[in-house]
DRENTIBA-977512 format. One record per residue: residue in one letter; x, y, z of N, C-alpha, C, O in turn. Coordinates in Angstrom, 3 decimals. Layout:
BEGIN
@r: a	n_xx: X	n_yy: Y	n_zz: Z	ca_xx: X	ca_yy: Y	ca_zz: Z	c_xx: X	c_yy: Y	c_zz: Z	o_xx: X	o_yy: Y	o_zz: Z $
...
END
This chain:
BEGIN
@r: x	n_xx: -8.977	n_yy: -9.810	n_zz: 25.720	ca_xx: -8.403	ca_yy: -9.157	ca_zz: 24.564	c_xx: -7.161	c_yy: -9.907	c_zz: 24.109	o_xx: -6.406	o_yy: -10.515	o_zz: 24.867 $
@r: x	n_xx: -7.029	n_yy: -9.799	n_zz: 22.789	ca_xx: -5.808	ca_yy: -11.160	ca_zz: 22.308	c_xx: -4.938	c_yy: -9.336	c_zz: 21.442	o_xx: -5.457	o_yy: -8.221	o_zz: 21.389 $
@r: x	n_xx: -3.812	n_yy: -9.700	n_zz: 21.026	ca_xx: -2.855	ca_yy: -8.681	ca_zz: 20.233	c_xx: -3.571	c_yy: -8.161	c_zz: 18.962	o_xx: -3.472	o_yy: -7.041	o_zz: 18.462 $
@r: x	n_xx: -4.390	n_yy: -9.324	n_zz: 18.503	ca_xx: -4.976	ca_yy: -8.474	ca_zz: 17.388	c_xx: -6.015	c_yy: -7.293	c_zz: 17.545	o_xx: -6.039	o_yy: -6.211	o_zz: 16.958 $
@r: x	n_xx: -7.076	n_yy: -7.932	n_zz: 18.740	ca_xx: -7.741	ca_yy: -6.731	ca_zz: 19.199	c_xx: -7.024	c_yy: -5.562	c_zz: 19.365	o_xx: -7.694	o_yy: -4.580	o_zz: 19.042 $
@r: x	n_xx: -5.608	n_yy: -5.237	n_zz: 19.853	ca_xx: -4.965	ca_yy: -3.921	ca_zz: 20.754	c_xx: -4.178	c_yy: -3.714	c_zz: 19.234	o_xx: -3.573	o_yy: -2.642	o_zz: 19.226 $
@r: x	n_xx: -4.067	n_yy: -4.333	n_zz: 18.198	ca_xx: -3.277	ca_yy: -3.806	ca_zz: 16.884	c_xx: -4.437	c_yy: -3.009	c_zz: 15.937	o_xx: -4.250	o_yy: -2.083	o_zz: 15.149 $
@r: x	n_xx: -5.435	n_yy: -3.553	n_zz: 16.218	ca_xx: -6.513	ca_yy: -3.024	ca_zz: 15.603	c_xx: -6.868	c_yy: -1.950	c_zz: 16.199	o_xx: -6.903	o_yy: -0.998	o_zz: 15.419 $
@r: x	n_xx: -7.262	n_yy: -1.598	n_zz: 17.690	ca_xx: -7.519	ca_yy: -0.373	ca_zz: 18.344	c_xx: -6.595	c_yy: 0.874	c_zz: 17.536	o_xx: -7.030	o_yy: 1.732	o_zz: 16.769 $
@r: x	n_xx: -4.852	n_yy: 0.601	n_zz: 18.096	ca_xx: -4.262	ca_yy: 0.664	ca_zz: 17.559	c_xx: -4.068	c_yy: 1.910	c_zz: 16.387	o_xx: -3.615	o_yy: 3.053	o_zz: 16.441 $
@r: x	n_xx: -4.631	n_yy: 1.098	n_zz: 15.351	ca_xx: -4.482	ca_yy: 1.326	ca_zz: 13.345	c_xx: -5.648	c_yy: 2.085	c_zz: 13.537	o_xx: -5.677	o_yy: 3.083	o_zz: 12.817 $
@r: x	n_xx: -6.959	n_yy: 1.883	n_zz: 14.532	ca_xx: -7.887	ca_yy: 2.457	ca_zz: 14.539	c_xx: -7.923	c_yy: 4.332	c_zz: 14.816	o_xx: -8.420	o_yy: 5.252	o_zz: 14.167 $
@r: x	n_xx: -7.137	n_yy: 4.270	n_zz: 16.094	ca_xx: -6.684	ca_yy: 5.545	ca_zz: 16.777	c_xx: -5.405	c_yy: 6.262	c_zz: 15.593	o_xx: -4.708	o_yy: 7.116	o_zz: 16.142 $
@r: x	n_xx: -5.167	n_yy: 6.077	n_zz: 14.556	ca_xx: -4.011	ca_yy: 6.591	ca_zz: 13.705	c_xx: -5.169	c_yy: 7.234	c_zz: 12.032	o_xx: -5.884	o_yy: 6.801	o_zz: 11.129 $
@r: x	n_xx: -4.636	n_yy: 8.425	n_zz: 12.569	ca_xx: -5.823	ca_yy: 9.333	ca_zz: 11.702	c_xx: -4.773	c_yy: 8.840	c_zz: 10.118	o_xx: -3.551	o_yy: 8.763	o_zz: 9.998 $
@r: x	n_xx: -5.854	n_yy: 8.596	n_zz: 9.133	ca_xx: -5.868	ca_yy: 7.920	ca_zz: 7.461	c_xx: -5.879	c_yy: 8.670	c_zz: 6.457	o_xx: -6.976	o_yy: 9.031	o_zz: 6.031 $
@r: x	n_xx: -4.890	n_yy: 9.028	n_zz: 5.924	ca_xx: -5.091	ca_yy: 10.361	ca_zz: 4.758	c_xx: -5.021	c_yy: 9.689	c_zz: 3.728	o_xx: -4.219	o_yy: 8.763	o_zz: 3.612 $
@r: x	n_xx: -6.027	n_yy: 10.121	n_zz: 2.612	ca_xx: -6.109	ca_yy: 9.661	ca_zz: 1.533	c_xx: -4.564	c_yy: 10.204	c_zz: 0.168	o_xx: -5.260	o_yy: 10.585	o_zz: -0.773 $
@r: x	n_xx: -3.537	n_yy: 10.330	n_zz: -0.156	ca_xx: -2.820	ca_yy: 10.712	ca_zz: -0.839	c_xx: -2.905	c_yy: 11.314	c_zz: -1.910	o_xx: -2.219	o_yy: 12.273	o_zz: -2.263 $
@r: x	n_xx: -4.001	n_yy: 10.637	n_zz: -2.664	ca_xx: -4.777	ca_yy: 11.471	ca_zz: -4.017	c_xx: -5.417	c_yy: 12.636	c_zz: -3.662	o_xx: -5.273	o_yy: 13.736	o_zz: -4.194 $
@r: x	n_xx: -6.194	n_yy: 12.319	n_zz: -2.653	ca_xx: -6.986	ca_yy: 13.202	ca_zz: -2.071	c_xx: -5.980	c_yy: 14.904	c_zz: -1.237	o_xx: -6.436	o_yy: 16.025	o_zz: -1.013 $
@r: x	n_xx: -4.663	n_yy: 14.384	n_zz: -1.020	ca_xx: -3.628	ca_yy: 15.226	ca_zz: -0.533	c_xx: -3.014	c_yy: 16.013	c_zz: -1.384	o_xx: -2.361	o_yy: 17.041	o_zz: -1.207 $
@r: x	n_xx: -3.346	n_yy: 15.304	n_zz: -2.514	ca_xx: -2.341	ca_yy: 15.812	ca_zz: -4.007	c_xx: -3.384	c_yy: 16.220	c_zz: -4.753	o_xx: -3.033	o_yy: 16.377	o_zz: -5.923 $
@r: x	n_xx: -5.187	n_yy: 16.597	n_zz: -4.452	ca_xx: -6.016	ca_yy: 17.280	ca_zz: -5.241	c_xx: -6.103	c_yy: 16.543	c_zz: -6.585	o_xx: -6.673	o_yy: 17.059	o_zz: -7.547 $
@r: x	n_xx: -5.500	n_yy: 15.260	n_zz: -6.645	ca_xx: -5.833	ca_yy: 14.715	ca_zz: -7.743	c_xx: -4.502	c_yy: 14.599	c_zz: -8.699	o_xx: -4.471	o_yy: 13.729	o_zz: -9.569 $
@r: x	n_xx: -3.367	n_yy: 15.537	n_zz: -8.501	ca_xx: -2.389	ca_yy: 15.764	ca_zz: -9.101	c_xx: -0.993	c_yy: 14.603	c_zz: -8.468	o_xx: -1.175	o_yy: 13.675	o_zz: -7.679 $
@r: x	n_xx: 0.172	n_yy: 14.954	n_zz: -9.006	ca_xx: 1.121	ca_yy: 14.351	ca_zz: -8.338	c_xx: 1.822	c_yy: 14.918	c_zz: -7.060	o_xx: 2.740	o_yy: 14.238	o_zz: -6.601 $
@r: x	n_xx: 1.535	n_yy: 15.935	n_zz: -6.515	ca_xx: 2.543	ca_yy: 16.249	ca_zz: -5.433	c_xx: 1.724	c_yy: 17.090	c_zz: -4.545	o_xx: 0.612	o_yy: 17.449	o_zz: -4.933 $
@r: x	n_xx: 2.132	n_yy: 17.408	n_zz: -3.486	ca_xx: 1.793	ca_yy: 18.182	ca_zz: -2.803	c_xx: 2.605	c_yy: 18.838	c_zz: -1.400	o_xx: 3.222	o_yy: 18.021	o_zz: -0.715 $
@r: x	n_xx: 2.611	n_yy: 19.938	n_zz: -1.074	ca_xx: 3.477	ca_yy: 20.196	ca_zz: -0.280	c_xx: 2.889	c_yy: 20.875	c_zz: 1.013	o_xx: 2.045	o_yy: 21.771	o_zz: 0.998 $
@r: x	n_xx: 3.748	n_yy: 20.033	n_zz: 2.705	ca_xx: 2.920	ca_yy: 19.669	ca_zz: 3.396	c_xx: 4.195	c_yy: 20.334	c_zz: 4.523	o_xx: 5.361	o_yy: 19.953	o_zz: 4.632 $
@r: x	n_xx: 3.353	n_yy: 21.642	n_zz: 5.407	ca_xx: 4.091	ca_yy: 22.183	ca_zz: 6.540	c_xx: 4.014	c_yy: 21.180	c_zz: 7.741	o_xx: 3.201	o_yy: 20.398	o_zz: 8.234 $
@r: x	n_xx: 5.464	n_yy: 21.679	n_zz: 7.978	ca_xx: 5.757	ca_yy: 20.832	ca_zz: 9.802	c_xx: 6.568	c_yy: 21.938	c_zz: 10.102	o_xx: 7.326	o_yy: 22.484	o_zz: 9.299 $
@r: x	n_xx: 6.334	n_yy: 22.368	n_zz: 11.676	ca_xx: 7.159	ca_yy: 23.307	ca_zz: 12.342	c_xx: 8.023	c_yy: 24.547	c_zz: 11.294	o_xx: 9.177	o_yy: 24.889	o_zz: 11.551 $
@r: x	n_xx: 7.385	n_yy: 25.003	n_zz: 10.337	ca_xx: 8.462	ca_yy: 26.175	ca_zz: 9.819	c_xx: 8.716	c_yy: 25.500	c_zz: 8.532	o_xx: 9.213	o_yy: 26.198	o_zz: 7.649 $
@r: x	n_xx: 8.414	n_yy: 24.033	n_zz: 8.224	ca_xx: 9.485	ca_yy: 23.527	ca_zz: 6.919	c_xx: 8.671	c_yy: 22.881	c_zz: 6.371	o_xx: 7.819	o_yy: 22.179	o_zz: 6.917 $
@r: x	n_xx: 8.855	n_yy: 23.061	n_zz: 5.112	ca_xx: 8.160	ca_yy: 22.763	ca_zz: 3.733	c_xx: 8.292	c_yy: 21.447	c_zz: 2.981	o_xx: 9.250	o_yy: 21.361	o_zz: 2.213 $
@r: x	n_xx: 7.638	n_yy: 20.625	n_zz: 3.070	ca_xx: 7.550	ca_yy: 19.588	ca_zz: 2.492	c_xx: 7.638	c_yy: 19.383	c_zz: 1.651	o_xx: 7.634	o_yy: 20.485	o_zz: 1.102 $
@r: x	n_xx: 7.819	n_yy: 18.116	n_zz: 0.362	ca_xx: 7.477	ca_yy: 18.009	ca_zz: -0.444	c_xx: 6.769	c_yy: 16.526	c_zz: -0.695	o_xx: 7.726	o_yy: 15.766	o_zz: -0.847 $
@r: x	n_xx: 5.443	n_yy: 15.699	n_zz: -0.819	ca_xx: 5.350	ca_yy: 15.043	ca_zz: -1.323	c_xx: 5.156	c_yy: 14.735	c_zz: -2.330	o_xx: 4.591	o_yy: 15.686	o_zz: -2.870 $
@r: x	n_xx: 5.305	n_yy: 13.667	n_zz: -3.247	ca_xx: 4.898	ca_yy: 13.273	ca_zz: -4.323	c_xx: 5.034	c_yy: 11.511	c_zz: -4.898	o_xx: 5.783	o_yy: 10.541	o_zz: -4.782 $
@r: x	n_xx: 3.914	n_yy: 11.869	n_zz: -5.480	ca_xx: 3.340	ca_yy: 10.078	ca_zz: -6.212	c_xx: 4.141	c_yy: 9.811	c_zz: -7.030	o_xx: 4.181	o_yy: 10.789	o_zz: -7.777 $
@r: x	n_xx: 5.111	n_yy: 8.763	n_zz: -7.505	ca_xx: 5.184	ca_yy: 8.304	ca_zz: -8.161	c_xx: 4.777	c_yy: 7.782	c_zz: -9.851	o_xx: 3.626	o_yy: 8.020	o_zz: -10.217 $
@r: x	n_xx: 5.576	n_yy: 7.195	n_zz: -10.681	ca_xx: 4.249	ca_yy: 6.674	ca_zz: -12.171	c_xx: 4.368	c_yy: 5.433	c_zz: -11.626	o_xx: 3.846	o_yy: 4.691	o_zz: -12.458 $
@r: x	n_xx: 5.017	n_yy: 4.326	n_zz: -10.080	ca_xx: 4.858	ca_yy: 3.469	ca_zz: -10.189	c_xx: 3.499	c_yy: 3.218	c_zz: -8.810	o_xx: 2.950	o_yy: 2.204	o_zz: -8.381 $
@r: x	n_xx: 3.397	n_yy: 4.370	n_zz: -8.544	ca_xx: 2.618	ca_yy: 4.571	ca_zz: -7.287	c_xx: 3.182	c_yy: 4.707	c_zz: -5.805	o_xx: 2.515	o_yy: 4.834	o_zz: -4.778 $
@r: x	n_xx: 4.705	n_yy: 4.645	n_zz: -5.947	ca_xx: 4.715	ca_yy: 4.929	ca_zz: -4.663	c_xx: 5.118	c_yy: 6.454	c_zz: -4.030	o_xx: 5.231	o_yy: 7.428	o_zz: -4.774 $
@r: x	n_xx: 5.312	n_yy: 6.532	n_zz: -2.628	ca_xx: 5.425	ca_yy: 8.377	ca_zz: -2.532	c_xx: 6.400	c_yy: 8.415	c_zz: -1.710	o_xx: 6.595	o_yy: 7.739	o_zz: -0.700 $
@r: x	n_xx: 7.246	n_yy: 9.550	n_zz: -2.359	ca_xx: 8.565	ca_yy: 10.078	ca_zz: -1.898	c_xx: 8.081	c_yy: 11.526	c_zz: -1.050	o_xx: 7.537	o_yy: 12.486	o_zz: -1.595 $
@r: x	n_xx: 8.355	n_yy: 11.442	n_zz: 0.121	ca_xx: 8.522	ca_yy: 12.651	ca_zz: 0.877	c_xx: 9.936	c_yy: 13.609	c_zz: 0.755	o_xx: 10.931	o_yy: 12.938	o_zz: 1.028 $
@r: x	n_xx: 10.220	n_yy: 14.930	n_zz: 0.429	ca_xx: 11.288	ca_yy: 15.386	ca_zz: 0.852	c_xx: 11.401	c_yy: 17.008	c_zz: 1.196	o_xx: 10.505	o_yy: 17.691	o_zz: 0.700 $
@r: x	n_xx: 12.443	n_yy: 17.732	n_zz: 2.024	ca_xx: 12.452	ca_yy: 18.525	ca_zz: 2.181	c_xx: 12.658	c_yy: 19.418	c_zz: 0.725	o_xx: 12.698	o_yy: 20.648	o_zz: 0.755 $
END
């Protein structure tokens, strides 16, 4: 096994959420952890801001 094999396992074992798919198609969506309320949202340049 060389580093790329164990980086790939890795990326493999790290569950992939689609963002559009998180946001129902829309811009934001808001996402519980322990008691507290998230907020994500897309960008108009595409990128995504998480905040409480």
């Amino acid at each position: 096994m060389n580093a790329l094999t164990d980086i790939t396992r890795i990326a493999d074992a790290i569950p992939l959420h689609d963002a559009v798919a998180l946001t129902e198609g829309g811009r934001e969506a808001r996402i519980l952890l322990n008691g507290m309320v998230y907020s994500l949202r897309i960008t108009r340049q595409g990128k995504l801001i998480l905040t409480k």
